[in-house]
N, C-alpha and C positions, 0 to 999 in steps of 0.2 A: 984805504979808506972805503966804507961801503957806502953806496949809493941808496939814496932813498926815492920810492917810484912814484909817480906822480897819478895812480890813481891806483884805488885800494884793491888787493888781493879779490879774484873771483869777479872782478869788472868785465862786464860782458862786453864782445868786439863794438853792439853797439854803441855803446856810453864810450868807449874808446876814440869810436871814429866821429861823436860830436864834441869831445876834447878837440880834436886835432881839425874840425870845424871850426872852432872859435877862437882859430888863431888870424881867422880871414874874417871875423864879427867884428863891428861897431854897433853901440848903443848911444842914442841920442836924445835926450829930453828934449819936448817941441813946448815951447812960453805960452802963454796965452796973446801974448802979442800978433804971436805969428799968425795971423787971420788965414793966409793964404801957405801955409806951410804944403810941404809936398805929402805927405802925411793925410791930411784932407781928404788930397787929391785921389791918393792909391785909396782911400775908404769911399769912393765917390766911385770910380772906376771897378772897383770889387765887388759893390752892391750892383752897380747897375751892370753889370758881364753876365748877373743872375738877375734882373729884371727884380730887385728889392725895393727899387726906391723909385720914385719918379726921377725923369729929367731934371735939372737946374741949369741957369746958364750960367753961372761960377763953376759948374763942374767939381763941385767940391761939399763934403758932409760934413757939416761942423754945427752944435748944438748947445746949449747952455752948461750944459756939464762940461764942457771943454774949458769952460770960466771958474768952475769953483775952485773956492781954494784950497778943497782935499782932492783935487786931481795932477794923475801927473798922468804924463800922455809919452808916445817912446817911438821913434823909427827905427828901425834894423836895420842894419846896413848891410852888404856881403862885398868883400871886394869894393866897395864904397858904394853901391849901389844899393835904393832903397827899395828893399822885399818884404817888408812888411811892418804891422803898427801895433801898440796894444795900447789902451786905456785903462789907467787905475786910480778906484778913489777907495780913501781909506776912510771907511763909515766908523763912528763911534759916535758916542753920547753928544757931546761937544760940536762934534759937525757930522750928521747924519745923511749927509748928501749922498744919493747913490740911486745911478738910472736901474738899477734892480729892484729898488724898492720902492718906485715908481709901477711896477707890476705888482710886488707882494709885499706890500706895506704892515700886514700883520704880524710875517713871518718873520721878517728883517727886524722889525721894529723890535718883536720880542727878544731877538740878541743881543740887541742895545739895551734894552729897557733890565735884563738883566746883569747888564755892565760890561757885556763882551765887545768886541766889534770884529769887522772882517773888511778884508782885500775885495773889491768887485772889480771884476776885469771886466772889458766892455770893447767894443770897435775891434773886435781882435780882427785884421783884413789883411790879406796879403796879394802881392804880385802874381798874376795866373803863370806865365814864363817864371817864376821862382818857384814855384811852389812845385812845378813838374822837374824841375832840378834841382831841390833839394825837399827830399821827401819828409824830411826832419825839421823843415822849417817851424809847426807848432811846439819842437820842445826848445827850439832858440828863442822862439818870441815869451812862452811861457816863464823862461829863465824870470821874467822881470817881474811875475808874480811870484813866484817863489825867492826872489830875494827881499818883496816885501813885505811878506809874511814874515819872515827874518827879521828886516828893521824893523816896524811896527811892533813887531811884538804882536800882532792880529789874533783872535782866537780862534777863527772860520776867514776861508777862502772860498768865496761860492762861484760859482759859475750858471751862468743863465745861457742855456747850448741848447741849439737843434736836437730834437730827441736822437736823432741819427748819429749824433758826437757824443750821447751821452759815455757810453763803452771807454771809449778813449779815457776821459776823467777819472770813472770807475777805476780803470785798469791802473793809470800812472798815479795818481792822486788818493786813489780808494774813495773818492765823491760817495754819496747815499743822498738818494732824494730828497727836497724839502719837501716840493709845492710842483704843483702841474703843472700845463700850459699857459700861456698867455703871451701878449705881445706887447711890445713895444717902441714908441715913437713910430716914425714911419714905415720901418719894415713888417713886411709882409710875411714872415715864416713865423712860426711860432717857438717859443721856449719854455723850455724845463729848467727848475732851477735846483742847483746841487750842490753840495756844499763839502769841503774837507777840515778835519779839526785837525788844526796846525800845529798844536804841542803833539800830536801822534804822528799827521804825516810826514812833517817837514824832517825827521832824522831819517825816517824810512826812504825817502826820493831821496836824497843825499848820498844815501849809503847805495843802491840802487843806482841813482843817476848820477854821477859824480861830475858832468856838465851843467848842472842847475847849482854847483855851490861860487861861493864869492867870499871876498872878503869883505871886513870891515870898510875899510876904503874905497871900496869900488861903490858901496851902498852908499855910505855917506855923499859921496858926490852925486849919485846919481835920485837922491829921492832930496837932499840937502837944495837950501839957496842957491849954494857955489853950483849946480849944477844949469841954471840958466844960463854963465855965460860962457860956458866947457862945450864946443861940437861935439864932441863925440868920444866915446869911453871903450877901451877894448876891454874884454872879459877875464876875470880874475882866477878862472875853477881853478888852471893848473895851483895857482899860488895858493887856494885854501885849502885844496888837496893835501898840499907836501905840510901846509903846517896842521893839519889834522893828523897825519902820520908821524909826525916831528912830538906832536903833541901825548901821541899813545903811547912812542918812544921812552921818555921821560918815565 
């Protein structure tokens, strides 16, 4: 009987060695309830390690967008420890919430306005001790926008990054500028905002990164209701992997 491999012919060592990473990953949806989630905390401790935000004495970043009800917000786990966070709202016509367009209200709006919508990731923070042991940490946290780009059905996935990160976007995502700087909320660095059209990227990073893919399943719980009262989700690539080869098979 022949064996079929768990990620596709010409898979570079890297995309190999963040498979065999996310066999030690958990993913965690944080409620709005959770006022004082640890999550917060690491966004609290991450900004202020770089002097981005003032003091608090909650020790903890948390904002009105953390309430809406196109957000969903995510811890990382590694070995069950938490290395870092991401924040996602899924802006459309219907609920156009989104601390992006809070800075470029024109630019955004006009996506909407002509029926698209997009993924805004946001709070992306992680663990200073994580982030120097696992240098790959940004394509494990990113994993959770590109799966919901997926569910959603999204048509743009933007991103509002330090000009100094834009490269990174360009590179994995193929990003192209929207709009220039600006800032916002309390932090003090400035952003560029970038944007990916998801019916072009999303097969391309797939095929490419074959750690970014999931299943049906894995989505469903993790952007779904049933995902409020699940701790925590391990990563599905192997299994969409084998059934995307299973599927060429055929």
């Amino acid at each position: 009987m022949s064996t079929v491999s768990s990620a596709p012919t010409g898979t570079s060592q890297f995309a190999l060695t963040l498979i065999d990473l996310l066999d030690r990953v958990q993913y965690r949806r944080v409620t709005p309830s959770e006022q004082l989630d640890p999550v917060y905390r690491l966004r609290y401790e991450a900004y202020r390690r770089e002097e981005f935000i003032p003091v608090n004495s909650q020790r903890i970043t948390r904002d009105a967008y953390d309430d809406a009800a196109n957000c969903y917000c995510f811890g990382v786990y590694i070995d069950d420890r938490l290395v870092s966070s991401i924040r996602l709202h899924i802006a459309t016509q219907g609920d156009p919430t989104s601390p992006s367009r809070a800075i470029w209200p024109d630019v955004l709006g006009d996506i909407l306005d002509k029926g698209g919508s997009y993924i805004d990731p946001s709070r992306f923070t992680a663990d200073h001790e994580a982030s120097l042991a696992f240098p790959a940490l940004p394509y494990l946290t990113l994993r959770m926008a590109v799966m919901a780009c997926e569910h959603f059905k999204a048509t743009y996935c933007i991103s509002s990054v330090r000009p100094e990160h834009a490269p990174f976007y360009k590179r994995v995502f193929g990003s192209t500028q929207l709009a220039g700087e600006g800032y916002w909320g309390e932090l003090t660095f400035p952003v560029c905002l970038y944007a990916s059209y998801i019916p072009v990227m999303y097969p391309r990073v797939i095929s490419r990164y074959p750690f970014f893919d999931s299943t049906p399943e894995e989505r469903a719980i993790l952007f779904g209701p049933a995902a409020q009262a699940i701790a925590a989700i391990t990563p599905t690539a192997r299994q969409a992997q084998r059934l995307r080869q299973l599927e060429t098979q055929d």
